[in-house]
C-alpha positions in Angstrom: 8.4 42.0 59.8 10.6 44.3 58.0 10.9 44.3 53.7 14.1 45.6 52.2 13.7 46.6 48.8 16.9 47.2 46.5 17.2 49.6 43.8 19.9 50.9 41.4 21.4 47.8 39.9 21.7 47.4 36.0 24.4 47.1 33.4 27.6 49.4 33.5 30.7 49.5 31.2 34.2 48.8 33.2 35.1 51.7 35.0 31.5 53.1 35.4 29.8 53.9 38.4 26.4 52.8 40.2 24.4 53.5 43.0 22.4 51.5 44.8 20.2 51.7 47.8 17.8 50.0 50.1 15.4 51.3 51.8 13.3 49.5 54.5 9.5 49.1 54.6 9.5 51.0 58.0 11.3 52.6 60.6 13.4 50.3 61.9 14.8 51.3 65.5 17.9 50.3 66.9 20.3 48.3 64.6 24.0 46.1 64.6 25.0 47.1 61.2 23.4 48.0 57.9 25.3 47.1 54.5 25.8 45.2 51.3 27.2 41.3 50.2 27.1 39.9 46.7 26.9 36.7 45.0 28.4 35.8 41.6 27.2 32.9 39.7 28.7 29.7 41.2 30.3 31.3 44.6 29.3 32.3 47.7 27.7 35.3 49.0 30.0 37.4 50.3 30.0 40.8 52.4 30.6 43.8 49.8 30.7 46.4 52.7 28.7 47.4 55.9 28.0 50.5 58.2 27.4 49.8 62.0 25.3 51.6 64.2 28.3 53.7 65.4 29.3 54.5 62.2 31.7 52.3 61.9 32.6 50.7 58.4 34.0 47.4 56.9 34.9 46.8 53.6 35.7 43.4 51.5 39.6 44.0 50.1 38.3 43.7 46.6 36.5 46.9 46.6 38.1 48.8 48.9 38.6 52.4 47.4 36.2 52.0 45.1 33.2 51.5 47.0 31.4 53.5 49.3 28.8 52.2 52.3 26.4 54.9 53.6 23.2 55.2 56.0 20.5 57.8 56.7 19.1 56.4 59.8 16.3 58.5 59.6 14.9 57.2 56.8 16.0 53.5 57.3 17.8 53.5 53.8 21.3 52.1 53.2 23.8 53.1 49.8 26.5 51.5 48.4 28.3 54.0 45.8 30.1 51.9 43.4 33.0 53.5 41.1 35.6 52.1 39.2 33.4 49.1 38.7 35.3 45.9 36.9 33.8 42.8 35.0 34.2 40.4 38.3 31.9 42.8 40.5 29.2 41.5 38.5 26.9 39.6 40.8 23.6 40.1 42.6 24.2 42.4 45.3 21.4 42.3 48.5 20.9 44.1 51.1 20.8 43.2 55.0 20.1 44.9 58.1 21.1 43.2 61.2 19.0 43.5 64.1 19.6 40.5 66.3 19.3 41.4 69.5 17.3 44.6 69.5 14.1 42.2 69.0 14.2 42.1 65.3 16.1 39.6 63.2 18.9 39.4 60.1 16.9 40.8 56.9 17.6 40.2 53.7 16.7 42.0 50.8 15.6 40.1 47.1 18.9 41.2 45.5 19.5 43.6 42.5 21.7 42.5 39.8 24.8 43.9 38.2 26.1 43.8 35.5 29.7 45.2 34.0 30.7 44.4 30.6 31.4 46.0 27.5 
């Protein structure tokens, strides 16, 4: 079983910047895609932005520009670098890693909250 353990959230003023990152409780192998979704109070989650195992990477229109997905495969640890950050990204973002199909499963992180206001 694989853990996914989030760091970096916390609170920000509008137009601040965050980093976040997840890093996996071991080596993890052969993957689908790595990435990010969020989940404001009273909506969905919702994908924030993922990295494949080509390289490859998708971003929600909301945050395009502003945030950016990264991997170090070697060390089973995804980033999400978040600038320009507004009031309505607030949420808990958490972490996945998708490895359906290479014998593993869809993991889920706990979440890691953020928080932009004045």
């Amino acid at each position: 079983q694989v853990q996914l353990v989030e760091s970096g959230g916390g609170l920000v003023q509008p137009g601040g910047s965050l980093r976040l990152s997840c890093a996996a409780s071991r080596s993890i192998g052969s993957f689908n895609a790595m990435g990010w979704y969020r989940q404001a109070p009273g909506k969905q989650r919702e994908l924030v932005a993922i990295i494949t195992t080509l390289g490859i990477t998708n971003y929600a229109d909301s945050v395009k520009g502003r945030f950016t997905v990264s991997r170090d495969s070697a060390k089973s640890t995804v980033y999400l670098q978040m600038n320009s950050l507004k009031p309505e990204d607030t949420a808990i973002y958490y972490c996945n890693i998708d490895r359906r199909g290479w014998g593993g499963d869809n993991y889920w992180g706990k979440g890691t909250q953020v928080t932009v206001s004045s």
